[in-house]
C-alpha positions as CSV (number, residue, x, y, z in Angstrom):
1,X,2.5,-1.1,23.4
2,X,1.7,-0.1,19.8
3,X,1.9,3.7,18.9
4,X,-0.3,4.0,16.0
5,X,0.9,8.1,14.8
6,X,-1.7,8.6,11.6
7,X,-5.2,9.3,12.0
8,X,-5.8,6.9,9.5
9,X,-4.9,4.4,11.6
10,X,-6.7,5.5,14.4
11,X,-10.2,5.8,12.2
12,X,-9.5,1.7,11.7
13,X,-8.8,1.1,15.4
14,X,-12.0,3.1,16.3
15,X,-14.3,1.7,14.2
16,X,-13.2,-1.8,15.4
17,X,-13.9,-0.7,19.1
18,X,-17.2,0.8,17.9
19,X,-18.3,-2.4,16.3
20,X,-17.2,-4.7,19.3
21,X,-19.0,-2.6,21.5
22,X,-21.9,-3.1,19.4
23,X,-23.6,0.9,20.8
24,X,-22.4,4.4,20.4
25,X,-19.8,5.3,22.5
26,X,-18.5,9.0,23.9
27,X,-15.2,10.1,23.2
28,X,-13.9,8.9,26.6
29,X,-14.9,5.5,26.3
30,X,-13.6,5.4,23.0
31,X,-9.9,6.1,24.6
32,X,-10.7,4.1,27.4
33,X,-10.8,1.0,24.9
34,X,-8.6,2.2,22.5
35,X,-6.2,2.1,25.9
36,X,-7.5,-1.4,26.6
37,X,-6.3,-2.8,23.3
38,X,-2.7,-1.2,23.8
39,X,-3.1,1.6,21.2
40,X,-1.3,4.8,23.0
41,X,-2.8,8.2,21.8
42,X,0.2,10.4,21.1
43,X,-1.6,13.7,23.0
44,X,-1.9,15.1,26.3
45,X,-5.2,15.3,25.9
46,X,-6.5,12.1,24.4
47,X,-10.0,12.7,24.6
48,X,-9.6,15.7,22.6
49,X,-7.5,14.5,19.9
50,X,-9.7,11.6,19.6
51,X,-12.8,13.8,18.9
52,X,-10.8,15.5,16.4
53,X,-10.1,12.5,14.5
54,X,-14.4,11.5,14.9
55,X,-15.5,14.9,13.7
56,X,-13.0,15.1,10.9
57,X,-13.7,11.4,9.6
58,X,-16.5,10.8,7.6
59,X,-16.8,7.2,9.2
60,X,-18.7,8.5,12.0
61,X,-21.2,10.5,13.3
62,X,-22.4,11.9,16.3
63,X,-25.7,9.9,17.3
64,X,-27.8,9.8,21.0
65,X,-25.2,8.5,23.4
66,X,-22.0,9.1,21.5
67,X,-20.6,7.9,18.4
68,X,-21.2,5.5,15.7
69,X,-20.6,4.0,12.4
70,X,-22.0,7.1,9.7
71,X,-24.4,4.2,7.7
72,X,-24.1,1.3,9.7
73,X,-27.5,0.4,11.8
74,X,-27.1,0.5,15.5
75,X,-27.7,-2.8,16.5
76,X,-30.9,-4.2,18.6
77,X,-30.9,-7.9,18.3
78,X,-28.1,-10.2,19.4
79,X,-27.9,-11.7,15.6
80,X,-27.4,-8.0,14.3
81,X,-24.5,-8.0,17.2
82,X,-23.2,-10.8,15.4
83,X,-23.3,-10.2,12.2
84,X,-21.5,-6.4,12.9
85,X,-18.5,-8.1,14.6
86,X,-18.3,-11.0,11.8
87,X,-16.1,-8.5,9.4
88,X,-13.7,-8.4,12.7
89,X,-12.9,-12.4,12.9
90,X,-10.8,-13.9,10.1
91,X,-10.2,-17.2,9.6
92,X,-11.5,-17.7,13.6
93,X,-9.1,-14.9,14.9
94,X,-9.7,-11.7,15.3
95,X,-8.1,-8.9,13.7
């Protein structure tokens, strides 16, 4: 299991479930898929630490139904899905 231990690393790893998800998330479902993915939260309270990282990062911002991208249009269609994942796949793979 990876153990990412900077925030830094976490706002990356965030933003990639946020944009896979393709919707706002809450805090717990942001861990939830975070956990999915392998990356271990080095807390006893994940959630919380997690939140910490979202408030303090200017990447994001609280938004109806969670958290998002701070700048990034939440998307409606399924071409505007696509086109928010596309920085994710390189080469074919994803990142």
């Amino acid at each position: 299991m990876r153990r990412p231990t900077r925030p830094a690393v976490f706002v990356k790893a965030i933003e990639t479930v946020l944009r896979r998800a393709g919707k706002p998330m809450s805090r717990a479902e942001i861990v939830e898929a975070l956990a999915k993915e392998g990356v271990a939260i080095p807390s006893t309270d994940p959630v919380r630490y997690i939140g910490t990282i979202l408030w303090r990062d200017e990447t994001f911002e609280g938004v109806e139904g969670g958290y998002w991208l701070k700048g990034i249009r939440i998307p409606k269609t399924p071409q505007e899905l696509i086109e928010l994942v596309a920085p994710l796949t390189v080469g074919g793979n994803r990142t």
